[in-house]
Phi, psi and omega in degrees: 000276179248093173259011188233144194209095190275174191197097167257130240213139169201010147099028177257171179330279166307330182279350172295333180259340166308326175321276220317330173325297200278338142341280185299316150314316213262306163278013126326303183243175193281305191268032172274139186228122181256138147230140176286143233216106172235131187234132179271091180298152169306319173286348169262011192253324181301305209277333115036255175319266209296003182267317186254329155095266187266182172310312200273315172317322183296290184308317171315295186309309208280348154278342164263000143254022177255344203304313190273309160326303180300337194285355176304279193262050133271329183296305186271003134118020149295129190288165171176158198199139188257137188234141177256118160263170172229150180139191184273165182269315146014259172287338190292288167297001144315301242255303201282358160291297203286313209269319166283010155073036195273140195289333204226131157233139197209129172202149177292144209267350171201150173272169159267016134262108199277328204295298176338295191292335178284284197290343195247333204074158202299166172274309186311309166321305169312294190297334173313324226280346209239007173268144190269338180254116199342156195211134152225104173291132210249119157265000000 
């Protein structure tokens, strides 16, 4: 049914439960694989840099907010494998559903930018309208 299973992850409340979705999805079946999608927008990759200063502190934090997310499918026995891009989250996780052929894409219905969702409209929103493959949102 859904054996290629994208999960896009930004360490906020919701993309925690979307994991868990796409998880409980994922260990249904035998050839199922999740990869997880953490996308570095600019304006947080800037603010980043002046918080934290080097490279390797940056690369920490941001594994370490994926950290309770990977730990979903070592708990449940799902392969998965993480991937980080950079660029806005939006088109960025489009362009990489769309360009990998995924049967699933499952994202949280809010993000950790909220003024983006007041003023701009959701990310999720974005990706339902412009993704080739079922798209799910997880509240």
């Amino acid at each position: 049914m859904f054996a290629k299973i994208l999960v896009a992850a930004d360490g906020s409340k919701h993309s925690f439960r979307a994991a868990e979705k796409a998880g409980e999805l994922a260990a249904m079946q035998e050839d199922a694989e999740v990869t997880v999608l953490y996308v570095v927008d600019k304006e947080k990759a800037k603010s980043d840099v002046l918080n934290a200063g080097d490279k390797e502190t940056i690369d920490q934090r941001r594994k370490e907010r994926l950290q309770p997310v990977e730990a979903i499918y070592k708990e449940k026995e799902v392969p998965f494998q993480t991937v980080i891009c950079h660029g806005d989250p939006g088109p960025t996780i489009v362009t990489y559903a769309n360009t990998e052929a995924f049967d699933l894409l499952v994202i949280g219905s809010r993000g950790l930018n909220t003024l983006q969702e007041m003023v701009l409209g959701s990310v999720s929103h974005k990706v339902a309208k412009r993704a080739d493959c079922p798209v799910m949102i997880v509240k």
